[in-house]
C-alpha positions in Angstrom: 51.8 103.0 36.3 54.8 101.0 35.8 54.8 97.5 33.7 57.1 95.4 32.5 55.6 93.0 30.0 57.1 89.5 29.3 56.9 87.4 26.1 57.9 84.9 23.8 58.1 82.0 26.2 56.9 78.3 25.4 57.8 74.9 24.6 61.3 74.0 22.8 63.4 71.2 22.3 66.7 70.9 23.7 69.2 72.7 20.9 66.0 74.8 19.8 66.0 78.7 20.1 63.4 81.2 21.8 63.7 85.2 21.6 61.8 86.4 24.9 60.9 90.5 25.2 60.3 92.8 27.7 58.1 95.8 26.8 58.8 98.2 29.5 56.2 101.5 30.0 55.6 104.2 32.7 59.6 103.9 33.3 62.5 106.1 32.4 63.8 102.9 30.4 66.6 104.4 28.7 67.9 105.6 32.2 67.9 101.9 34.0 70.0 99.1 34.4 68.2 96.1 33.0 68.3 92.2 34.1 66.9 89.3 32.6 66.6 86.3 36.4 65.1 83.2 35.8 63.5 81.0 38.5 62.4 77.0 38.9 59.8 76.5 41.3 61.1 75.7 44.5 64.3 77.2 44.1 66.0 80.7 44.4 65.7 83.2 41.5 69.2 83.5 40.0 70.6 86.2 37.5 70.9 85.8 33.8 71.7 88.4 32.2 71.8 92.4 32.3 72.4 95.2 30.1 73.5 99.0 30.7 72.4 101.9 29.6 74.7 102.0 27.2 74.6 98.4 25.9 77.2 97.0 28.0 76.3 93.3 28.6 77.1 90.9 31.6 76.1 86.9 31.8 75.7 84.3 33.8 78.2 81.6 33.7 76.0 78.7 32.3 74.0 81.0 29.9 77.4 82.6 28.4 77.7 82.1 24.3 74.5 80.6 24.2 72.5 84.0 25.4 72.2 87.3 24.2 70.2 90.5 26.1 69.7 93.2 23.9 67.6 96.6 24.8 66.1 99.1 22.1 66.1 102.1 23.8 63.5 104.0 21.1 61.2 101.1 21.6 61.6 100.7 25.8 61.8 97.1 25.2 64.9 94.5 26.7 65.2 91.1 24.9 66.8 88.0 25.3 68.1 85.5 22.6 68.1 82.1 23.9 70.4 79.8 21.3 71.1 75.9 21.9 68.8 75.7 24.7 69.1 73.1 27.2 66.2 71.4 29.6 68.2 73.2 32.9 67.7 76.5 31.0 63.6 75.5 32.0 62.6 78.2 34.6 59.8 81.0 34.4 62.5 84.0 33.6 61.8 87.3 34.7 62.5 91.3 33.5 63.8 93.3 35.8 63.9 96.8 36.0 66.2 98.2 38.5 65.1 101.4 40.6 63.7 102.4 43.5 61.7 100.2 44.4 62.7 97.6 41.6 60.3 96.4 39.0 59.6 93.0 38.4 57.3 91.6 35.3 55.3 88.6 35.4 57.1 86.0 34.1 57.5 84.2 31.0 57.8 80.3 31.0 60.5 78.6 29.3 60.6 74.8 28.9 62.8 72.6 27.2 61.9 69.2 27.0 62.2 66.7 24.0 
């Protein structure tokens, strides 16, 4: 069964730093493309992040040199360092696995509020 596990969401203040991970299983991880999308209640998921195979990386505009997606490849687990976060970085951010069908985890929430 596939699952893609979020964690390391929670409460920061603006300028604070989270690492979120996403343990990946019943998957060929080190064959997929991997995205990090984060979503605010009400309003459309949007991409963050994502990470090749190979460790190529691509970012978002307003996440760019404050963000970093990483993947272990050994440990089938994609992470994201979030550094000088902001309260419009507040979302429920999602792992995404992408295959046929894609693979979505749960959700981790992220708020940043002083």
């Amino acid at each position: 069964q596939v699952q893609l596990v979020e964690s390391g969401g929670g409460l920061v203040q603006p300028g604070g730093s989270l690492r979120l991970s996403c343990a990946a299983s019943g998957i060929a991880f080190n064959y997929l493309f991997m995205r990090w999308y984060r979503q605010v209640a009400g309003k459309q998921r949007e991409f963050v992040a994502s990470i090749t195979t190979a460790g190529t990386t691509n970012y978002a505009d307003s996440v760019k040199g404050r963000f970093t997606i990483s993947r272990d490849n050994a440990k089938n687990t994609l992470d994201l360092q979030m550094n000088n976060l902001k309260p419009d970085d507040t979302a429920v951010y999602y792992c995404n696995a992408v295959s046929h069908p894609n693979y979505w985890g749960q959700g981790t929430q992220v708020t940043v509020s002083s």
